[in-house]
C-alpha positions as CSV (number, residue, x, y, z in Angstrom):
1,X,5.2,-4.8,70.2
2,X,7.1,-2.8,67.2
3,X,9.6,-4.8,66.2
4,X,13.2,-3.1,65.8
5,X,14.1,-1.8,62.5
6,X,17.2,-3.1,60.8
7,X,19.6,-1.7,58.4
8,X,21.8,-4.0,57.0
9,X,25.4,-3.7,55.4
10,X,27.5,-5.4,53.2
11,X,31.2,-5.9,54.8
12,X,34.4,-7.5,53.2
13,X,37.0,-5.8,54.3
14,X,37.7,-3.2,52.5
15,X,38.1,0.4,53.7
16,X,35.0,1.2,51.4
17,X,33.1,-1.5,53.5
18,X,34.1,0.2,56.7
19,X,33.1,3.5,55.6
20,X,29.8,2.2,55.0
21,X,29.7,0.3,58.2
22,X,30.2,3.3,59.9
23,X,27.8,5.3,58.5
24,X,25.1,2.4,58.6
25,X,25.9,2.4,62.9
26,X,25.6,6.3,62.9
27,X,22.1,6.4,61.1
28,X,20.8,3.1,63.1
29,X,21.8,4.9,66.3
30,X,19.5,8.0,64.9
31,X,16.8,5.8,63.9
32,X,16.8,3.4,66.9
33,X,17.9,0.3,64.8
34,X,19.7,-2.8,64.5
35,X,22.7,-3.1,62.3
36,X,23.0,-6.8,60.7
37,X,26.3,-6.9,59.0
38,X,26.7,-9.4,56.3
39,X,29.8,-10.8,55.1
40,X,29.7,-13.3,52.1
41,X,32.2,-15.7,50.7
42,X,32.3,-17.8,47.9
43,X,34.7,-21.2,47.9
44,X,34.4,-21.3,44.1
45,X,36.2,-18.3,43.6
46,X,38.3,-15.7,44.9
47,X,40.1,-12.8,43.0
48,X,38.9,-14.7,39.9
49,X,40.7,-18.5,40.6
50,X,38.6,-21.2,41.3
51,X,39.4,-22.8,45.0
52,X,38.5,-26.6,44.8
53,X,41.4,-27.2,47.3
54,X,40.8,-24.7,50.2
55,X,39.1,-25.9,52.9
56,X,35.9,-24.3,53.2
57,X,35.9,-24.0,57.6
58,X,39.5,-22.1,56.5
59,X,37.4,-19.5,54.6
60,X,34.7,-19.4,57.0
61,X,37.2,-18.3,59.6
62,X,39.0,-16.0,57.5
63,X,35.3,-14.2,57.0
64,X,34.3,-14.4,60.5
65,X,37.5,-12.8,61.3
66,X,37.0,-9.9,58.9
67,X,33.8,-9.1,59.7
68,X,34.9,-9.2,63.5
69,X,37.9,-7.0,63.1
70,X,36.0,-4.2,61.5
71,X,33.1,-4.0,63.6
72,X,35.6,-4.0,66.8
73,X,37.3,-1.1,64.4
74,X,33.9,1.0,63.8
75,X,31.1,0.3,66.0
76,X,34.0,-0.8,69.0
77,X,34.9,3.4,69.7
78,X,31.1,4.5,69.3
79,X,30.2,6.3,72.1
80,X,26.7,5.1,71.4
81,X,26.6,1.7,69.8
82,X,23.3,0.6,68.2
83,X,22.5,-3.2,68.1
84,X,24.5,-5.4,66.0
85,X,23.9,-8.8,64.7
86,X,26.4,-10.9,62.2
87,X,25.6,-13.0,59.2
88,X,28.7,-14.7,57.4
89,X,27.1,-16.8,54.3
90,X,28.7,-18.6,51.8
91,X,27.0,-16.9,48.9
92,X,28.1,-14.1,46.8
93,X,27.5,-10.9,47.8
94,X,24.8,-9.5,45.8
95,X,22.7,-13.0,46.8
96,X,23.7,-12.1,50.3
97,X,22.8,-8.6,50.4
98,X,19.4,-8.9,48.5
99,X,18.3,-11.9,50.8
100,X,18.9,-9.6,53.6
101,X,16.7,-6.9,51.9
102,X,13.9,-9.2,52.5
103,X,14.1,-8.0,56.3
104,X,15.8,-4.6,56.7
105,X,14.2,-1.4,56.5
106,X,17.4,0.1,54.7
107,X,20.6,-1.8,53.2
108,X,24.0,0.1,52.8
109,X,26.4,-0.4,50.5
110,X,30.2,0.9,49.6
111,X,31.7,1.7,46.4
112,X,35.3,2.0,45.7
113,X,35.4,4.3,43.4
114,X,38.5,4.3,41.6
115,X,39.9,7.2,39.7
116,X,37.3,10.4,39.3
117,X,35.8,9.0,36.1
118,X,34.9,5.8,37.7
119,X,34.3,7.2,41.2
120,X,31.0,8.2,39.2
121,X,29.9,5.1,38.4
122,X,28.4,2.4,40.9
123,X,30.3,-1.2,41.3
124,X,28.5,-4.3,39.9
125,X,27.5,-5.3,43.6
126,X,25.8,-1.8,44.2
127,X,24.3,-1.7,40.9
128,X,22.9,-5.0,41.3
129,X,21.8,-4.6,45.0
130,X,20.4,-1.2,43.9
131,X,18.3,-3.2,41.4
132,X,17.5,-6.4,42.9
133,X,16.7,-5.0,46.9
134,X,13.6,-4.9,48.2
135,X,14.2,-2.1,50.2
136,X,15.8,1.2,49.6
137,X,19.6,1.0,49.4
138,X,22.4,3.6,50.1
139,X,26.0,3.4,48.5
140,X,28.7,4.9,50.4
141,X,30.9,6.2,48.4
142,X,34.9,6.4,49.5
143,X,34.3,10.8,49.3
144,X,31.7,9.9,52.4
145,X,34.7,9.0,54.8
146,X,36.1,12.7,53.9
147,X,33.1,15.1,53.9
């Protein structure tokens, strides 16, 4: 038996993260795949402050719920929906996404582009994932939701 092929994607909750969600849905429905959306968190530290006093199940939930809220947003109006599985980890997310590359066929990516000089340039996690995948990678960048 062949076993399914699976294209995973990095999601945080950003609008860039959806985009790329949505394309990574669209192309597993055309290639008859699974999607396995990731979502990683880190306790140590979040928009650069360490979080030694926040209860780690609070942040787990707060993931799950993000991750859940924008697949029901996506993948939730799809006429056809392809196969979704979830992964929240407590990792960051370039560990997260590259672990997942182990097992997908194809990983997918947004950027968030800010500004048209730095829309041209890739994101440390997409850079990295780019780099350190073993599997072909795809960055979405935010121009994707408009073309």
């Amino acid at each position: 038996m062949t076993e399914t092929p699976i294209i995973a994607v990095g999601v945080d909750g950003t609008q860039s993260s959806r985009q790329a969600l949505a394309w990574a849905a669209a192309e597993a429905v055309r290639r008859g795949a699974a999607v396995q959306v990731v979502t990683a968190w880190r306790r140590e530290v979040v928009d650069g402050a360490p979080l030694a006093s926040v209860d780690p199940a609070a942040l787990l939930a707060v993931a799950d719920r993000v991750q859940r809220d924008a697949i029901a947003e996506v993948i939730g109006p799809m006429a056809a929906k392809p196969p979704v599985t979830r992964q929240v980890v407590q990792l960051s997310p370039v560990e997260a996404l590259v672990a997942a590359s182990q097992h997908a066929t194809l990983v997918v990516v947004g950027t968030h582009g800010r500004g048209p000089v730095r829309s041209l340039l890739l994101g440390s996690v997409s850079l990295a994932v780019i780099t350190q995948a073993a599997c072909p990678v795809v960055v979405i960048p935010p121009a994707a939701a408009r073309v």
